[in-house]
Structures are given as structure tokens and as C-alpha cells.
KENU-625217 format. One record per residue (C-alpha): residue number from 1; residue in one letter; chain; x, y, z. Coordinates in steps of 0.2 Angstrom, whole numbers, plus 5000, padded with zeros to 4 digits. Example, Ala and Ser with C-alpha at 12.3 -4.5 7.8 and 13.67 -1.06 7.14 Angstrom:
REM KENU-625217
[r 1, a, A, [5062, 4978, 5039]]
[r 2, s, A, [5068, 4995, 5036]]
This chain:
REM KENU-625217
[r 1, x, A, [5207, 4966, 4950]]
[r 2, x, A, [5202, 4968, 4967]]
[r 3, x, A, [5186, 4959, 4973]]
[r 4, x, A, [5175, 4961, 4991]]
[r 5, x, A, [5166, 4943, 4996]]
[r 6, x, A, [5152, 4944, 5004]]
[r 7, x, A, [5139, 4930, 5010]]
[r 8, x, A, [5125, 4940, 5002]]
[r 9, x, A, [5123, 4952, 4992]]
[r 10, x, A, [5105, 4961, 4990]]
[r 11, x, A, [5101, 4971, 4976]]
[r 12, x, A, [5087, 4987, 4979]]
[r 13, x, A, [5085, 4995, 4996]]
[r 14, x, A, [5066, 4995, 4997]]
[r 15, x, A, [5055, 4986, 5012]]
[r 16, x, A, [5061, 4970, 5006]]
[r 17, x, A, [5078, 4972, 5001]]
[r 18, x, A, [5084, 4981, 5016]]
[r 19, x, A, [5075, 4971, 5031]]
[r 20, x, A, [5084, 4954, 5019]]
[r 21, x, A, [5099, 4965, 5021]]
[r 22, x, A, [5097, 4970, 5041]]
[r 23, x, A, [5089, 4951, 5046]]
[r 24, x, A, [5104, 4941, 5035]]
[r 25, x, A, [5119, 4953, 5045]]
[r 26, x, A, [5108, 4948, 5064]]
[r 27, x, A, [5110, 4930, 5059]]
[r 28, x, A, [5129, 4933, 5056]]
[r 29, x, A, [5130, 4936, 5039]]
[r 30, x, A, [5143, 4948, 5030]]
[r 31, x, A, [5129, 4959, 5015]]
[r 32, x, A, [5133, 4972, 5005]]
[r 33, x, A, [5118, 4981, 4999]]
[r 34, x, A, [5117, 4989, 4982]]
[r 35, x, A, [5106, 5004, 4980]]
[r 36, x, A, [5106, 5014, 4961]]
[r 37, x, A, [5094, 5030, 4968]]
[r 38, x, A, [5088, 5031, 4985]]
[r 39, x, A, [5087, 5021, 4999]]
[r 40, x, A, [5070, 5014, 5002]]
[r 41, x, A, [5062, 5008, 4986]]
[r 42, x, A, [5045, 5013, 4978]]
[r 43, x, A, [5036, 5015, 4996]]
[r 44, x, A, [5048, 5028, 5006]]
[r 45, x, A, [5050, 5039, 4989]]
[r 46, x, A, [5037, 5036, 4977]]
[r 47, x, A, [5022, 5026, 4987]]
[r 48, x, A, [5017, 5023, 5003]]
[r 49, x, A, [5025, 5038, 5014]]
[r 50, x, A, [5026, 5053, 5001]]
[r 51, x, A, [5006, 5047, 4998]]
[r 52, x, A, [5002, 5046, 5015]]
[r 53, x, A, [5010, 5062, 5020]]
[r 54, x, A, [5000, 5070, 5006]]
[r 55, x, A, [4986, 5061, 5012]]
[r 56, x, A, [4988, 5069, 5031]]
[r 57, x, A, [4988, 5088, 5024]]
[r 58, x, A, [4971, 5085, 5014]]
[r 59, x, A, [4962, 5076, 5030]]
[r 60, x, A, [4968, 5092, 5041]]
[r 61, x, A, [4961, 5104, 5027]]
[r 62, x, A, [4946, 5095, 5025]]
[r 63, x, A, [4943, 5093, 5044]]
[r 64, x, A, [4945, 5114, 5045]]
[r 65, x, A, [4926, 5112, 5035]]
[r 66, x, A, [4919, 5103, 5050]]
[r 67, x, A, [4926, 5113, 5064]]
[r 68, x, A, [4911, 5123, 5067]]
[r 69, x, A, [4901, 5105, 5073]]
[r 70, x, A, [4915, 5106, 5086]]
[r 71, x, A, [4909, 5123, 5092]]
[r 72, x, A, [4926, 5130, 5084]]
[r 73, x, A, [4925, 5146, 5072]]
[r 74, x, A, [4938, 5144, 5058]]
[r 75, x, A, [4939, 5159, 5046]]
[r 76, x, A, [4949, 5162, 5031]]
[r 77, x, A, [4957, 5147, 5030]]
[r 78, x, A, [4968, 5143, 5014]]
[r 79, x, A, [4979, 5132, 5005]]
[r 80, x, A, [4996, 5133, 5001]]
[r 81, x, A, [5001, 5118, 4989]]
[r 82, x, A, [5018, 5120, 4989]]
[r 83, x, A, [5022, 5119, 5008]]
[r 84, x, A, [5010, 5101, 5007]]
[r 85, x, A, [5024, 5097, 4997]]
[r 86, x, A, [5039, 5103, 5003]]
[r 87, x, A, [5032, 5095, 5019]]
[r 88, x, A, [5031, 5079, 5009]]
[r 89, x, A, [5049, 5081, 5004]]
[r 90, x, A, [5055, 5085, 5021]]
[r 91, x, A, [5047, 5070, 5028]]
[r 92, x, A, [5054, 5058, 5013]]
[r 93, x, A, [5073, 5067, 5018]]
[r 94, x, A, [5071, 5061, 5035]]
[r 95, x, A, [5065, 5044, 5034]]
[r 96, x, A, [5081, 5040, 5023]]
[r 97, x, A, [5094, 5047, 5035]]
[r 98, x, A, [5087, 5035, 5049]]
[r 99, x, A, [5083, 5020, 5038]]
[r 100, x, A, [5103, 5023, 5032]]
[r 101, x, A, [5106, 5024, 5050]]
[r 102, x, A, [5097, 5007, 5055]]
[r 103, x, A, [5105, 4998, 5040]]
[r 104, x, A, [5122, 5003, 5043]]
[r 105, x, A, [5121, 4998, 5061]]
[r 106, x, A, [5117, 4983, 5057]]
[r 107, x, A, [5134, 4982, 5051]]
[r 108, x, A, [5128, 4981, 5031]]
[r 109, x, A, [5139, 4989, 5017]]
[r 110, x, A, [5129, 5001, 5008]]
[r 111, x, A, [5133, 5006, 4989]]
[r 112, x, A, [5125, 5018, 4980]]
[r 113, x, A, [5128, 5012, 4965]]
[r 114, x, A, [5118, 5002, 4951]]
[r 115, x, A, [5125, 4984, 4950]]
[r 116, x, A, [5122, 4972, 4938]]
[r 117, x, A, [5132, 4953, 4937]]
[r 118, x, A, [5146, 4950, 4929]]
[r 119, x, A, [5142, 4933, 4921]]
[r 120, x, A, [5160, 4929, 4914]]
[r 121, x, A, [5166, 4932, 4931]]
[r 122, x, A, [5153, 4922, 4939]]
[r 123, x, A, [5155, 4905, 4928]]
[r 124, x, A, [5173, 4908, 4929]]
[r 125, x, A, [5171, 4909, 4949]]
[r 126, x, A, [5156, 4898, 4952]]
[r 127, x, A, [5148, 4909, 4963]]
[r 128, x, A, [5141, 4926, 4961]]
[r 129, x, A, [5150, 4940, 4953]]
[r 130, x, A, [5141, 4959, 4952]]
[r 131, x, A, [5150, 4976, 4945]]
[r 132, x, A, [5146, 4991, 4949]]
[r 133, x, A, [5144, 5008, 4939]]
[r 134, x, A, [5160, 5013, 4949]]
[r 135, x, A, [5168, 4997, 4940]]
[r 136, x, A, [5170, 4990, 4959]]
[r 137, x, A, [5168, 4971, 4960]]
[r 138, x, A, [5158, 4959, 4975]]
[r 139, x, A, [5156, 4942, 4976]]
[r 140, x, A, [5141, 4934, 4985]]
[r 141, x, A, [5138, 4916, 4989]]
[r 142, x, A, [5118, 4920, 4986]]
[r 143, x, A, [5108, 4937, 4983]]
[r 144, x, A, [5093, 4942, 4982]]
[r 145, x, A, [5086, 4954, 4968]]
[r 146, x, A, [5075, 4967, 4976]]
[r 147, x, A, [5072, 4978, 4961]]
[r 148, x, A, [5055, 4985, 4962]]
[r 149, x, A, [5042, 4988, 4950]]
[r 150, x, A, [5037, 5003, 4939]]
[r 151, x, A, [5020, 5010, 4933]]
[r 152, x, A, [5007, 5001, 4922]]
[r 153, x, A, [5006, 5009, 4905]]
[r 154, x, A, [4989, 5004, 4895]]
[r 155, x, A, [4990, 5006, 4878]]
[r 156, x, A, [4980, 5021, 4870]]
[r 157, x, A, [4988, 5030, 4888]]
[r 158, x, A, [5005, 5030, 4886]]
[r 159, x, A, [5014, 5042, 4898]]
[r 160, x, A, [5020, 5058, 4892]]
[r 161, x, A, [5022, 5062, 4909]]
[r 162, x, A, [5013, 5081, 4907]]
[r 163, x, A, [4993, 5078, 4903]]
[r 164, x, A, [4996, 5059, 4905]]
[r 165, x, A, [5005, 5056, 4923]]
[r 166, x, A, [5008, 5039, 4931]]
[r 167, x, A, [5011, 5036, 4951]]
[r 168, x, A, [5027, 5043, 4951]]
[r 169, x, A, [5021, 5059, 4940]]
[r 170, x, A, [5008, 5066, 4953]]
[r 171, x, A, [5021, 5066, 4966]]
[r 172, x, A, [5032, 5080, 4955]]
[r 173, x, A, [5016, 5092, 4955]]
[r 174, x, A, [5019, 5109, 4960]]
[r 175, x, A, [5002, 5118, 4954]]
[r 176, x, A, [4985, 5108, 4959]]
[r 177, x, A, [4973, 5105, 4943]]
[r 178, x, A, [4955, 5111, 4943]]
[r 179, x, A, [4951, 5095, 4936]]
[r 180, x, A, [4960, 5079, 4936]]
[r 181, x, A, [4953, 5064, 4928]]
[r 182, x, A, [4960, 5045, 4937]]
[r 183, x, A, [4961, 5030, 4928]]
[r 184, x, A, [4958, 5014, 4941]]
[r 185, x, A, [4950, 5013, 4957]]
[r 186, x, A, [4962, 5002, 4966]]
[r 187, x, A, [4972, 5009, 4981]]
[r 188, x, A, [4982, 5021, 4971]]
[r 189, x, A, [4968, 5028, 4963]]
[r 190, x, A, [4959, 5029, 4979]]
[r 191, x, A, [4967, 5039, 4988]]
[r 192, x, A, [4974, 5050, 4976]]
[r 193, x, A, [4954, 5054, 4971]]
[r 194, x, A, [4952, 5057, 4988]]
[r 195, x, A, [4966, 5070, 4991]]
[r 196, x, A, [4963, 5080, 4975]]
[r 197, x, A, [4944, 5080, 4981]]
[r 198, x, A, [4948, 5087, 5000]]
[r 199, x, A, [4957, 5101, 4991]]
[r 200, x, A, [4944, 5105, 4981]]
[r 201, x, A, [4949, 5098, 4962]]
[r 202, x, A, [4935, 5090, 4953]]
[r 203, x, A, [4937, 5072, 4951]]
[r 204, x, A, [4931, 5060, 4941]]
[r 205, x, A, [4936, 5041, 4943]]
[r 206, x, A, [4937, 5030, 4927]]
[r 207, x, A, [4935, 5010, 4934]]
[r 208, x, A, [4934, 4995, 4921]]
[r 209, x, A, [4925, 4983, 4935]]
[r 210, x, A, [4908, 4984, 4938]]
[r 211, x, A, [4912, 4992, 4956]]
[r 212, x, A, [4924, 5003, 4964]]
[r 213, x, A, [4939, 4995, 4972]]
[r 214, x, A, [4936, 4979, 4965]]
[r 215, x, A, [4947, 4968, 4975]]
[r 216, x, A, [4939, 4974, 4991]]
[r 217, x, A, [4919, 4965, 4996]]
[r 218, x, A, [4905, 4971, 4988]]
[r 219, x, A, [4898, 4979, 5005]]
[r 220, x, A, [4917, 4988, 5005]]
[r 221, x, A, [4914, 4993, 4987]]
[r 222, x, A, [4896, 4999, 4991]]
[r 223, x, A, [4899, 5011, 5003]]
[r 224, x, A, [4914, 5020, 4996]]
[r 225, x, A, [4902, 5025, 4980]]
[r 226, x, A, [4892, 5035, 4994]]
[r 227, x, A, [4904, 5041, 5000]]
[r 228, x, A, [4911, 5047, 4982]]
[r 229, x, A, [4895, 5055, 4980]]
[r 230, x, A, [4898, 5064, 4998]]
[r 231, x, A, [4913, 5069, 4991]]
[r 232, x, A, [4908, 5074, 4975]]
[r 233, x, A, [4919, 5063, 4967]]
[r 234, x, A, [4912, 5059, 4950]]
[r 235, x, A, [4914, 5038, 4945]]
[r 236, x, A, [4910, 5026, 4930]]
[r 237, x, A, [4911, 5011, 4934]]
[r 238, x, A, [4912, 4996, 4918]]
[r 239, x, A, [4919, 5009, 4909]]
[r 240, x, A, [4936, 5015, 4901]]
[r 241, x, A, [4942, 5031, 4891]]
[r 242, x, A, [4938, 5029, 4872]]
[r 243, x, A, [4945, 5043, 4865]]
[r 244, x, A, [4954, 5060, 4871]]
[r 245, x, A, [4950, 5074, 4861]]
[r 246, x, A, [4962, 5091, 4866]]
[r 247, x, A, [4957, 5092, 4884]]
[r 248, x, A, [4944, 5082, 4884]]
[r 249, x, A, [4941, 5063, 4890]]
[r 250, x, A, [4928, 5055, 4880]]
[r 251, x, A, [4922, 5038, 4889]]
[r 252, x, A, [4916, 5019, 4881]]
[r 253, x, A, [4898, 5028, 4886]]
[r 254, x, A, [4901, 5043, 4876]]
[r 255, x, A, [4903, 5051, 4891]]
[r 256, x, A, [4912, 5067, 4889]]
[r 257, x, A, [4923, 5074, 4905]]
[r 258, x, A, [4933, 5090, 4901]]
[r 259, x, A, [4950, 5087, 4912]]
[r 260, x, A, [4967, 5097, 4914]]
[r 261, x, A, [4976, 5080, 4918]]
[r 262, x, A, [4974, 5060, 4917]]
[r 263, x, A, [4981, 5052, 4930]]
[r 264, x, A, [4983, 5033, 4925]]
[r 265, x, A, [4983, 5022, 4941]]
[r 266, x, A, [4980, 5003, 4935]]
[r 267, x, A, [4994, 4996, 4946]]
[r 268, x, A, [5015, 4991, 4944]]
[r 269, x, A, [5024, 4979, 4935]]
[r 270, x, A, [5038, 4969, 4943]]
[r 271, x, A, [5054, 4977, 4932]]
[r 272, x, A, [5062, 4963, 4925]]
[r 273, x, A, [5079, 4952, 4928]]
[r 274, x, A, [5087, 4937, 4923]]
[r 275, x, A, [5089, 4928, 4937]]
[r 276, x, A, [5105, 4914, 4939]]
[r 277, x, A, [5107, 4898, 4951]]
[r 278, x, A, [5111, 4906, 4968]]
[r 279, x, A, [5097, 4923, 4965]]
[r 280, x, A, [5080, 4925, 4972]]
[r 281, x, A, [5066, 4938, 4967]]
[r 282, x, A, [5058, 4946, 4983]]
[r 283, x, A, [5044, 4960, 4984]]
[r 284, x, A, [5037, 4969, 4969]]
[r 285, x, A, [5048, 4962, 4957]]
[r 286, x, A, [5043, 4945, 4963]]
[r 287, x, A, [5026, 4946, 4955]]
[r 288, x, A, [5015, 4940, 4971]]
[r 289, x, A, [5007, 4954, 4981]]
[r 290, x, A, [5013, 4972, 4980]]
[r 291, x, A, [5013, 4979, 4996]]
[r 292, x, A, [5028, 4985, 5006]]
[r 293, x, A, [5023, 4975, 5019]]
[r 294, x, A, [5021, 4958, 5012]]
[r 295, x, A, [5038, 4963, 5005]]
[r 296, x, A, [5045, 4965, 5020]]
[r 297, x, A, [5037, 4949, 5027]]
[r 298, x, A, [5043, 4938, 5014]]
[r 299, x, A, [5061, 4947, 5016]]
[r 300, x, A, [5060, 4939, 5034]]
[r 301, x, A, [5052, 4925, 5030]]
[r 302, x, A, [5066, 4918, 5015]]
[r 303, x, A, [5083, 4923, 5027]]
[r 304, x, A, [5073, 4915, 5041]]
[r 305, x, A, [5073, 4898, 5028]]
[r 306, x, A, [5089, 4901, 5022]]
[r 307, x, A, [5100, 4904, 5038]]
[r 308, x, A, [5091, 4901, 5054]]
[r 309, x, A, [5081, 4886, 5048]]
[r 310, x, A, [5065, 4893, 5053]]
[r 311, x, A, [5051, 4888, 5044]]
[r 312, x, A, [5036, 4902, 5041]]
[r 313, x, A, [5019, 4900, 5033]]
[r 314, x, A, [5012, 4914, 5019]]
[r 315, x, A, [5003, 4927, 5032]]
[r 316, x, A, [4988, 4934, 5028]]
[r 317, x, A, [4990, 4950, 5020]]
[r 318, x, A, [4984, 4964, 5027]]
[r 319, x, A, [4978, 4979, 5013]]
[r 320, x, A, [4973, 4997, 5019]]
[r 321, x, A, [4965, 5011, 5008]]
[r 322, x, A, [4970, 5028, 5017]]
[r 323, x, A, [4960, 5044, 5019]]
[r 324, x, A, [4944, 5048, 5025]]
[r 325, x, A, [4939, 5034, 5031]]
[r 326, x, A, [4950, 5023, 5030]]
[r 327, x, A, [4948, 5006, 5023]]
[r 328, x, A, [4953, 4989, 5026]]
[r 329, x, A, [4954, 4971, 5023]]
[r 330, x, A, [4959, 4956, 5029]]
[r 331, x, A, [4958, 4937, 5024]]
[r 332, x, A, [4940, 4933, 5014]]
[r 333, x, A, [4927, 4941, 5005]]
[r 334, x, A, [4909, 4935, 5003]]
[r 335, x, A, [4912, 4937, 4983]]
[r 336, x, A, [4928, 4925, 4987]]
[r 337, x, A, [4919, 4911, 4998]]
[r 338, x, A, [4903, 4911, 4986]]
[r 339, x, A, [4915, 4907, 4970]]
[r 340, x, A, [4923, 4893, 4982]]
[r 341, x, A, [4905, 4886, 4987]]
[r 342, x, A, [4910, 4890, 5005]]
[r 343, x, A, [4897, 4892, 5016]]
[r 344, x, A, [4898, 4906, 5029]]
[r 345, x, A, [4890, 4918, 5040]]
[r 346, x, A, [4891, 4939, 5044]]
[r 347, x, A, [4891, 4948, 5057]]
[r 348, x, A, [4890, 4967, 5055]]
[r 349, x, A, [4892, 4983, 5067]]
[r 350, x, A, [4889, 5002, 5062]]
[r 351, x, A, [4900, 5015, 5069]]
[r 352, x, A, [4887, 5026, 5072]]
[r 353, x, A, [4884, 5015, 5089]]
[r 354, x, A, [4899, 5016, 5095]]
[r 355, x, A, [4903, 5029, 5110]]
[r 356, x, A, [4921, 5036, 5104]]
[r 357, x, A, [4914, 5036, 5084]]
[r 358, x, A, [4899, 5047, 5092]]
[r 359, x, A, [4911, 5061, 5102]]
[r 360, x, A, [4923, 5062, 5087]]
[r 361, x, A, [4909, 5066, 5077]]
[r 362, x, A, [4917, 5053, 5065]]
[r 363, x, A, [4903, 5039, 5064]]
[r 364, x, A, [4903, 5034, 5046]]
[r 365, x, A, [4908, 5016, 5041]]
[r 366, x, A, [4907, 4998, 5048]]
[r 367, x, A, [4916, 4982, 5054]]
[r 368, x, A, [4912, 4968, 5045]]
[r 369, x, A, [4914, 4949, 5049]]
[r 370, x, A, [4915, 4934, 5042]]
[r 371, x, A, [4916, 4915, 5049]]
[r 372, x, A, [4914, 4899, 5044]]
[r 373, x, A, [4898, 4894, 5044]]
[r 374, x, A, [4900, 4884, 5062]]
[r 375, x, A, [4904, 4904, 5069]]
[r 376, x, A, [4921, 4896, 5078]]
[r 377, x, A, [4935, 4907, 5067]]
[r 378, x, A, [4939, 4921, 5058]]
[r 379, x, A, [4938, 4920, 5038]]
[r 380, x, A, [4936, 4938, 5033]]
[r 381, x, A, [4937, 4954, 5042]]
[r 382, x, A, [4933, 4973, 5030]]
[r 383, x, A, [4930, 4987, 5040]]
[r 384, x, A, [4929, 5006, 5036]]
[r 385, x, A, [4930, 5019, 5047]]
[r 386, x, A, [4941, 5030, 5057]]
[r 387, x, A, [4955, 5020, 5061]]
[r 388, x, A, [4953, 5006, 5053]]
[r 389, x, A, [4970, 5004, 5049]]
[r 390, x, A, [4976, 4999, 5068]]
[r 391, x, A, [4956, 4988, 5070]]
[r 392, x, A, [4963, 4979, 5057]]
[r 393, x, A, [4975, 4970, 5066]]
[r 394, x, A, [4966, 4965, 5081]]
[r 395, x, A, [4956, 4953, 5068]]
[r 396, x, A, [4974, 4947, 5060]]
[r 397, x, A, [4980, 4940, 5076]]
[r 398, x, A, [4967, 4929, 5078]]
[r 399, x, A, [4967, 4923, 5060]]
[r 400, x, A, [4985, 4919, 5060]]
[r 401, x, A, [4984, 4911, 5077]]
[r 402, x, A, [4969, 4901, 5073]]
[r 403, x, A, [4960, 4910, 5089]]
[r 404, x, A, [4941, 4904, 5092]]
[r 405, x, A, [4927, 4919, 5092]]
[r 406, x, A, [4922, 4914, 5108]]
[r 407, x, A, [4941, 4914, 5117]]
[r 408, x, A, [4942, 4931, 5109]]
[r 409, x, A, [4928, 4938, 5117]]
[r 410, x, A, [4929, 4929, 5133]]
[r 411, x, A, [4948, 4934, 5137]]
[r 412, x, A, [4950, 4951, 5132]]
[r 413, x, A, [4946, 4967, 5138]]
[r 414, x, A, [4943, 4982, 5129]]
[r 415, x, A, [4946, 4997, 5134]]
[r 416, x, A, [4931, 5009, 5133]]
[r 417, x, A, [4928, 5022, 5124]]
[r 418, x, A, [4939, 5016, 5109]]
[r 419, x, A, [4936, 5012, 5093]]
[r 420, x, A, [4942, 4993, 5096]]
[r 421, x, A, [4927, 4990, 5106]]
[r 422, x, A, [4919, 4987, 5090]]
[r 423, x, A, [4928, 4971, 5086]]
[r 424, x, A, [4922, 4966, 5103]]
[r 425, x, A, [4906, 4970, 5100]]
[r 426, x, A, [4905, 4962, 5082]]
[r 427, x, A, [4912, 4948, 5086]]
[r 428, x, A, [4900, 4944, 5102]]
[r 429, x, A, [4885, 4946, 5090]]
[r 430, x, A, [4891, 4928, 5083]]
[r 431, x, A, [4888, 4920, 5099]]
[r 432, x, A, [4869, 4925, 5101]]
């Protein structure tokens, strides 16, 4: 029996399996990666990119409805779902050749192939042993398990993957529904609601918290229920779905919605693995924070301990809610400090005062704020607004680097007009 050693072996090529894979072959390491489908996990084919794809076509054909406050005259526009798509396909294709690419460059064995351990083989070795579907055989020193997560079912919505869809469902659609009805609120749900609503599907949002987006602040959660009102987007909040009768959703308030599909969108389970001496957990199966980022973070951060003897703190963790406009968060909300008896103070600032927001004709939202109570650092940032996705990060590099309100202000120069000059001007209001 013929055996490949390796120093590492990762199992699941998503965000944190394959930057492990890339970050452990810099520091001199010999990796084989395994991969059973595609490369690139839940977010490159069935999360973050396909979404966000998706996501670009409804904002474009949703912007054709405003040209006219442009002084543009668009006529007889239309939508053709299938090309949104194929696009989305096209896009997914191409992002695995050059992530293929990058890994193999890096001088990583790829396998498409599912492996599981071969325990006989480990105890007899001491070390780790993994087969492959292919009946091929490698030996690691250590590995890390990188295998994902997979659609939270809720009992009384099991899947049947036709009327009842989870996250991976919707992205098989090929025919838009006239009515959709979405179970959760979170960033799934989210953004899905506001896709299917730019392209004109009724939408009704189904949230057990008493607010939308419940992990985001309460100003946060505030503002997107006008802004689901804007959109016509239908929500019930402290509510869930009682019953289903034919076509029909019947909710704990006896509301009834008439729906062509239920899309449920309550969040992933870590798929589960019996880990030995020498295996780690990392991203979505690891249980913490479910974001291809952070996945990718803590990929860094554990090769980092393991083979450079760098040692990392937890970051914060950035979370973005895409669409029109987008939303985002960092570090603490008000709801968060209050339960903590944290004394604090807010500093808020509209878009609609800023310069660029004005000549984009794109003025809804805010940037919020949040310091300690002394107004020297950064607890909290939430802002929504165009582009608040790139904001965002201006506010997590002076968390992470413990940077005082006052040297931020005083050092930097922001470029004007842009939409960063509101974290200027935000942040200036807390030295009044």
C-alpha cells in the first residue's frame, strides 16, 4: 500500500480551508488539500459570491426605476431571469479556475476527492491517516477539518426543496415566483427579501424577534423596517408560521399570506466530525461566527500559532448586510453595552448632509458611533448607506489598533467629496 506524507493535510477548500492550505505551504510546509465538490466551500458556490452576484443584477434593475431623477429616459426596460443567472454561474466558474490557480501555486496538492480517516491505519501509524474515495492513502502530522455547514431545518418546515427551499435551493431557481414568502431576517433573509422585491416578487418576511435583523442595533433594525415599507416588503416581526394550508401561509397571528414558495433562512449548522488528537475544527464547522471572513481570519491566525509562532488576538468581526443600502456593523451595540451596565455615548450623522450622498441621489442612511463614555475609543460602529461596506473598515482599524478619536481626526485627511468624510465628520462631533 502506497502512502503520500504530508505535514498537513486540510480537509474542505472553503475560505478557511484553502488560505490554512496556502499560509501553511508559505511557511514551508508540504499540504495536500482534500476537496469532495468544488473548490471554495459554501461562500464561492452557494453564499457570499453567487448572492452577491445576484444581488448586483437586482440593484441595476432597480436603479433603471430612478434614472429619470438623473435626467435619463429609460423605456421598455425588462428582465430576463435566466441570463441574472447564467451570469451568476459564469461568475462562480471563474472564481474557481483562479482560486485553483492561486492554490496550486502555492505549491499545495489538490484532491478532488471526499476523504475520511482511516483510524486502523492511524493508531497503527501514530499519526494521521485519511482514504480517499479513490482508495488513495495520505498521512499528515496534523490537519485541519474545514468542512462547512449546511442549512438550518426547523421543525414543521422540513425541506422538500420545491415549495420549502433552504439557502442553497433558491440559488437553483430558474422561473422568479410572484410571491415568496422568507423565514428569518438575518443576513440571508435580508438580502434575499431585497432581491426578490427589486424584481418585483411580493415579499413577506416572517421574523421570531421582536425586530428585523436582530443581531444588528436597534437604530440598525429601525431603519430597515422603513425601508421594507419603501420597498413594499411585507414583515411580522415576534411571529412564526403556524400552519401551511395548500399555498397558503397561516402565521401565530392568524395572519394568512398566499405564497408560491417558502424560503427558510434561519441560519447553518456546522456539519459534524469526530475529531482525533492532531485535528482542528476551523470556519463554519467550528461553531463560532459564520462568515467567510472570520473563517479565513482564524485559518491565518491558527498556522500562524502553529508554525510561525506568532501570536494573534480574536479580531473584531466585521458583518455586512448587501443590497440597497448596505448595512454594516462592527464591534458593540447599544442593546449590547446596556445589558453589560456599560456606560457610553453616540454620536450620529445622516447621509443626507453629506456632498457625494447629495450628487448620487443616494442620501438614505446613517453612520453611527459608539464610545466609551470618556469619548477617547471606538466601541461600536453601524452604519447604513451606500457603501457602507468599504466605511466599515475605516472604523475597524482604529478599534483593532486601539486608535484615540482625537488622533483619528487630527491625522487624517479625507478626501472630499467621498463618502468617508462622514466618518470624519462623525467622529469630530465627539470632540465638541
Amino acid at each position: 500500500m502506497e502512502i503520500e506524507k504530508y505535514d498537513l493535510a486540510v480537509i474542505g477548500s472553503g475560505p478557511a480551508g484553502y488560505v490554512a492550505a496556502i499560509e501553511a505551504a508559505k511557511a514551508g510546509k508540504t499540504v495536500v488539500l482534500f476537496e469532495k465538490e468544488n473548490l471554495g466551500g459554501v461562500c464561492l458556490n452557494k453564499g457570499c459570491i453567487p448572492t452577491k452576484t445576484i444581488i448586483a443584477s437586482a440593484e441595476k434593475y432597480r436603479a433603471l426605476s430612478h434614472m429619470a431623477d438623473f435626467g435619463i429616459n429609460v423605456e421598455n426596460y425588462s428582465l430576463d431571469f435566466s441570463k441574472v443567472m447564467e451570469r451568476k454561474n459564469s461568475v462562480i466558474e471563474k472564481l474557481r479556475k483562479s482560486l485553483e490557480t492561486l492554490i496550486k501555486s502555492n505549491g499545495v496538492k489538490i484532491v478532488m476527492q471526499e476523504a475520511t480517516k482511516d483510524k486502523k491505519l492511524s493508531e497503527e501509524r501514530k499519526t494521521l491517516v485519511y482514504k480517499t474515495s479513490a482508495d488513495e492513502y495520505f498521512e499528515a502530522e496534523k490537519a485541519i477539518i474545514s468542512i462547512g455547514s449546511k442549512p438550518r431545518e426547523i421543525k414543521g418546515l422540513e425541506f422538500d426543496h420545491k415549495f420549502i427551499l433552504n439557502s442553497d435551493d433558491i440559488l437553483n431557481l430558474t422561473t422568479l415566483p410572484t410571491n415568496i414568502t422568507i423565514v428569518g431576517s438575518g443576513a440571508i433573509g435580508t438580502e434575499w427579501a431585497r432581491i426578490f422585491a427589486s424584481f418585483g416578487v411580493n415579499v413577506s418576511v416572517v421574523e421570531l424577534a421582536e425586530k428585523l435583523i436582530p443581531n444588528a442595533d436597534g437604530e440598525i433594525s429601525k431603519r430597515v423596517e422603513r425601508l421594507f415599507k419603501s420597498e413594499k416588503i411585507n414583515f411580522y416581526t415576534s411571529n412564526s408560521i403556524k400552519k401551511i394550508d395548500s399555498k397558503k401561509v397561516i402565521l401565530q397571528n392568524d395572519k394568512e399570506i398566499e405564497t408560491d414558495i417558502i424560503l427558510v433562512a434561519t441560519g447553518r449548522v456546522p456539519n459534524s466530525y469526530e475529531l482525533s488528537e492532531g485535528e482542528t475544527l476551523v470556519g463554519d464547522a467550528a461553531g463560532e461566527i459564520q462568515l467567510a471572513h472570520y473563517a479565513s481570519k482564524q485559518a491565518t491566525n491558527l498556522i500562524k500559532n502553529w508554525y510561525k509562532g506568532e501570536q494573534t488576538n480574536k479580531f473584531l468581526t466585521p458583518a455586512v448586510i448587501y443590497g440597497y443600502p448596505e448595512i454594516a456593523w462592527v464591534g458593540e451595540t447599544e442593546e449590547s453595552l446596556t445589558k453589560n451596565n456599560v456606560e457610553y455615548e453616540t454620536k450620529t450623522y445622516l447621509m443626507s448632509s453629506l456632498g457625494k450622498a447629495r450628487a448620487d441621489g443616494d442620501t438614505t442612511g446613517f453612520i453611527k458611533v459608539i464610545a466609551d463614555k470618556n469619548k477617547e475609543y471606538i466601541l461600536g460602529a453601524h452604519i447604513i448607506c451606500k457603501e457602507a461596506s468599504a466605511i466599515l473598515h475605516q472604523f475597524s482599524i482604529l478599534m483593532e489598533n486601539k486608535i484615540k478619536i482625537k488622533d483619528a481626526v487630527a491625522s487624517v485627511c479625507f478626501a472630499h467629496p467621498t463618502y468617508s468624510e462622514g466618518v470624519s465628520d462623525v467622529l469630530a462631533q465627539f470632540l465638541k
